[in-house]
N, C-alpha and C positions, 0 to 999 in steps of 0.2 A: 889842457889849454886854458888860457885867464880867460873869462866872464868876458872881459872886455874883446878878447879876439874875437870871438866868437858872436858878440855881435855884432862887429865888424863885417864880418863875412855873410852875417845872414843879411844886414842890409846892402852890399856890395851886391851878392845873388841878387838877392828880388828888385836891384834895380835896371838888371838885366832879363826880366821875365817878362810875360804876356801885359797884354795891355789891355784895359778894363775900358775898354770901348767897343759897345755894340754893331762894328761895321765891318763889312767883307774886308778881307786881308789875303795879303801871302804869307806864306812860310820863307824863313830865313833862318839861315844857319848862323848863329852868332858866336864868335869867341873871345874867349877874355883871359887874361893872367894878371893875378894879383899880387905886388911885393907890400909886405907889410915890415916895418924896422922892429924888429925886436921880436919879432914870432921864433919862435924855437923851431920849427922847421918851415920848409919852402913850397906854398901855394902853389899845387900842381895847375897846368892851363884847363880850361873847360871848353866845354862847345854843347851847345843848347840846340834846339830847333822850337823857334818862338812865331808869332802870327803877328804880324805888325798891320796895324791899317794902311790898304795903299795910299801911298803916296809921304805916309806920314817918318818914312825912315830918316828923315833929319830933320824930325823936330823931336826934340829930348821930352818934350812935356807926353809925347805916344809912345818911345821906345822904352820910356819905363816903368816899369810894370809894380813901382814900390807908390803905394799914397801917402806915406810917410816923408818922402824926399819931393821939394818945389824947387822947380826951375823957375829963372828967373833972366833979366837981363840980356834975353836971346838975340842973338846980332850975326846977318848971314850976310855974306861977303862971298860973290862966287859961287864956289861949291863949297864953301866950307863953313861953318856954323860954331859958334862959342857959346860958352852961356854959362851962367852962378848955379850951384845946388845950397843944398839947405836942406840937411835932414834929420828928423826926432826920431828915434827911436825909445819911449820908455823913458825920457827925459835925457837922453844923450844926445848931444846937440855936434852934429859933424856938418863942415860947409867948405866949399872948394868950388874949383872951374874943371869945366869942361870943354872940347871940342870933338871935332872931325870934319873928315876930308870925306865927299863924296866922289864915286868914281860911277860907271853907267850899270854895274851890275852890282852892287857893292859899298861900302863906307871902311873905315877905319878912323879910330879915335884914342883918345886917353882923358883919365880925371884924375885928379887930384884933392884929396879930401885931408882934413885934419879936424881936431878940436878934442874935447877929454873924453874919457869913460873911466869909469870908478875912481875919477879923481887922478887918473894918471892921462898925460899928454901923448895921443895916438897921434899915426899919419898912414896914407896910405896911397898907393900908388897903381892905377890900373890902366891896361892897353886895351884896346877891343878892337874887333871886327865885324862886320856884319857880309853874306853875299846871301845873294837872292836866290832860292833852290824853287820856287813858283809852287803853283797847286795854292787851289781857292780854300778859304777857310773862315771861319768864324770868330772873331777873336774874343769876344765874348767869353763861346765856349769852350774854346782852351783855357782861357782864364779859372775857368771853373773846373775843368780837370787838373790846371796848375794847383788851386786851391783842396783839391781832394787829396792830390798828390801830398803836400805839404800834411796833410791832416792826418796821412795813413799810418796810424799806430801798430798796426799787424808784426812789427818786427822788435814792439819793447818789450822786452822778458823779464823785469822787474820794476818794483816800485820805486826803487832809485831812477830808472831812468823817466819812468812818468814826470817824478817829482825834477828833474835836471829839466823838461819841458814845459811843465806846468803856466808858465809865464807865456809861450806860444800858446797854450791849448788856451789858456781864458781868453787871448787877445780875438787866436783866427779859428778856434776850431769848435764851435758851439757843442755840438754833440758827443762830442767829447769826452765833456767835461763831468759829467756823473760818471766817468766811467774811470778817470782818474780819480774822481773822488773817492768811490767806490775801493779801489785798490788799495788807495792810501789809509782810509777808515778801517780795515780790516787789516793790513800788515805793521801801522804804527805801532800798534800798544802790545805786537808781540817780535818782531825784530828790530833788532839795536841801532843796524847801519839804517834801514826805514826810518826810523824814529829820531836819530842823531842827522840824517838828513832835510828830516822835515824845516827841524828846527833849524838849521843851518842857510835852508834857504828862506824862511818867514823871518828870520834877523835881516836878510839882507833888505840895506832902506830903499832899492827901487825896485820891488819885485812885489806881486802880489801877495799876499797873503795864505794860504793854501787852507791851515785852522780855518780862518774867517772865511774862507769861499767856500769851502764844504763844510762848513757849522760843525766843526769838531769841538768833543770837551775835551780838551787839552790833562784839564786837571787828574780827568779819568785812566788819560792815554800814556800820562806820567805815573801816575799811581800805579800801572800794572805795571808798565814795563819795569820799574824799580824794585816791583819784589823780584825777577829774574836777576838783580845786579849778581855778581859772581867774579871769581879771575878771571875770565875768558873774557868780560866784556867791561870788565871795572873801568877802565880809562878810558872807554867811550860814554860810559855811563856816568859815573862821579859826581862830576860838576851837576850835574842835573835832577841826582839823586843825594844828595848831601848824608841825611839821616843815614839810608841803607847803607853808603859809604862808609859811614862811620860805626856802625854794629859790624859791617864786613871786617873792618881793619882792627877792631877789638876783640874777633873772634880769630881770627888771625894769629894776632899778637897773645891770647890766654894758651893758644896751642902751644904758643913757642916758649909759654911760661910754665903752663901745670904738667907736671910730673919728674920736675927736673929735680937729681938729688944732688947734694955737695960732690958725689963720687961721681955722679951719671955723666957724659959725653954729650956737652953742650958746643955745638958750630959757635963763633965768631959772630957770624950771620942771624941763628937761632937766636944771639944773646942780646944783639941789638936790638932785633924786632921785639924781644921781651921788654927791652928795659925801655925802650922807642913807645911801647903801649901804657905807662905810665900816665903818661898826662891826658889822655882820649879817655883812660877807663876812670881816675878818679878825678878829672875837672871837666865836666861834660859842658859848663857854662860858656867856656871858649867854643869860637869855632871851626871846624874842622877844617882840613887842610883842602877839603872840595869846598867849602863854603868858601872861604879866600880866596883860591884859583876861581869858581864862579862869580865871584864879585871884585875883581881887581881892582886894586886903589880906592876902594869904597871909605875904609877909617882913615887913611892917608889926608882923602880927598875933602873928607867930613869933618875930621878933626884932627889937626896933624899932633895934636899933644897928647893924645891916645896912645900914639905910637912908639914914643918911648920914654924913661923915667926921668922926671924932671930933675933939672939941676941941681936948683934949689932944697930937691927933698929927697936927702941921701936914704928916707926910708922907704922910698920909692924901689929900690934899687933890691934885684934879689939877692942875697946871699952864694947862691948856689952858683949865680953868673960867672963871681970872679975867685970859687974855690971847690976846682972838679972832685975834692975829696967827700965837702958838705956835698957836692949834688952827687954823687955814688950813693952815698951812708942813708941820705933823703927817700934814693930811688929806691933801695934793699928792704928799708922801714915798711915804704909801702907796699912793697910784691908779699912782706910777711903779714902785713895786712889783709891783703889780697887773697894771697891762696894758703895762708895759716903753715907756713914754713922758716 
């Protein structure tokens, strides 16, 4: 599911939850179905049982239980009640209308919300219900079992999933929070997907930090992990590990070169990676093919005359470029240099 659904739906929910007002309340059964355009699949209906303060079930600013979303422009007419939302979550800015119809045991309503998240144009579309099931309550302290409830880590079984929350545990869940860090300090600097994680979510520009929240040395947590670099994990690792990358693909490519005789049974495959190791083993000054993939467009971007042989200066230009027989004869020179054959 995209970043953006998803927090769609978590502010959606909590606008539909307890209300953080200290007064006697009833219990009410509320229901809601969400259509979202463009979600990959179809938002099943819920039903909640929430503690509204009495009296308060049609006024939007008690039945929602989000501090993040302001109502506004509230105008009741009848039984029936409209009004503006406005809601940040994390710097995503979603805003729409709202109503409902009261009836004597009961309400039913809908909103509508739109506005961006990660740069892409959301919208969304929800119904609701409310009826009155009775029995005195606190709403308070529901409030504060909703918030425990939200906080209960008990069922994440890895550090990927710590790290997919991290961004709730800093905002709502204090206690938490050594205890994600804790997880993460200790499986970064020896698992890949951990590690390739992290980083993936501390790039992203509206998300906290995780490095910086739990005072990781990063530098430490790259260093280890990159002497495990290997096949098994080279394409998650690469870009990140450059150097190791690049003794990995030279050690590699010396395999596919030392012990080969004129007579011996060389693959196609075997021969390219040989002659493919050419230029890593004896022009180590260029940079490797992780270095470029981790810095796209950097010499493009810097200097676009970097990038290829100027016009004016035909000695610019390699020989080898435009005569595959000089770049054979080139490549041969060097491997007998190389491995003295």
């Amino acid at each position: 599911m995209n970043k953006y659904f998803t927090a769609i739906i978590v502010m959606m929910m909590s606008m539909l939850g307890a209300v953080a007002y200290a007064t006697p309340g009833e219990y009410w059964e509320i229901s809601s179905k969400m259509e979202i355009p463009g979600m990959p699949f179809a938002m099943p209906a819920t039903t909640t049982k929430v503690c509204i303060a009495k009296g308060g079930e049609n006024d939007p600013r008690k039945t929602s239980g989000d501090k993040n979303c302001q109502m506004s422009d509230i105008k009741n007419v009848g039984n029936k009640v409209s009004w503006k939302a406005r809601c940040d979550h994390n710097g995503e800015i979603m805003t729409g209308v709202g109503e409902q119809t009261a009836t004597s045991n009961g309400y039913a309503g809908k909103m509508q919300l739109s506005g961006k998240s990660e740069g892409q144009e959301v919208s969304m579309n929800m119904a609701f219900s409310g009826k009155r099931i009775g029995g005195a309550c606190d709403s308070e302290e529901l409030l504060i079992k909703a918030k425990a409830q939200m906080c209960d880590t008990s069922a994440y079984d890895s550090a990927v999933v710590w790290i997919g929350s991290a961004d709730h545990i800093f905002t709502n869940c204090a206690d938490q929070r050594k205890k994600l860090c804790d997880i993460v300090r200790k499986d970064a600097s020896k698992d890949v997907q951990t590690y390739a994680m992290l980083l993936q979510h501390d790039q992203q520009p509206k998300s906290a930090s995780i490095a910086k929240e739990c005072k990781l040395d990063m530098a430490a947590t790259t260093k280890t992990i990159c002497k495990g670099l290997n096949g098994n994990n080279y394409q998650q690792l690469s870009a990140y590990c450059p150097a190791e990358a690049k003794v990995y693909r030279e050690e590699r490519r010396r395999k596919a070169c030392e012990g080969r005789s004129y007579t011996g049974k060389t693959s196609a495959e075997s021969f390219q990676l040989c002659m493919g190791g050419v230029k890593d083993v004896v022009d180590d000054s260029k940079p490797s093919e992780a270095d470029v993939s981790h810095e796209s467009g950097k010499f493009s971007a810097n200097n676009p005359a970097n990038d290829k042989p100027s016009a004016n200066n035909p000695a610019d230009e390699k020989p080898s470029a435009n005569n595959p027989a000089n770049n054979m004869l080139e490549g041969i020179k060097k491997l007998k240099g190389l491995f003295g054959f």
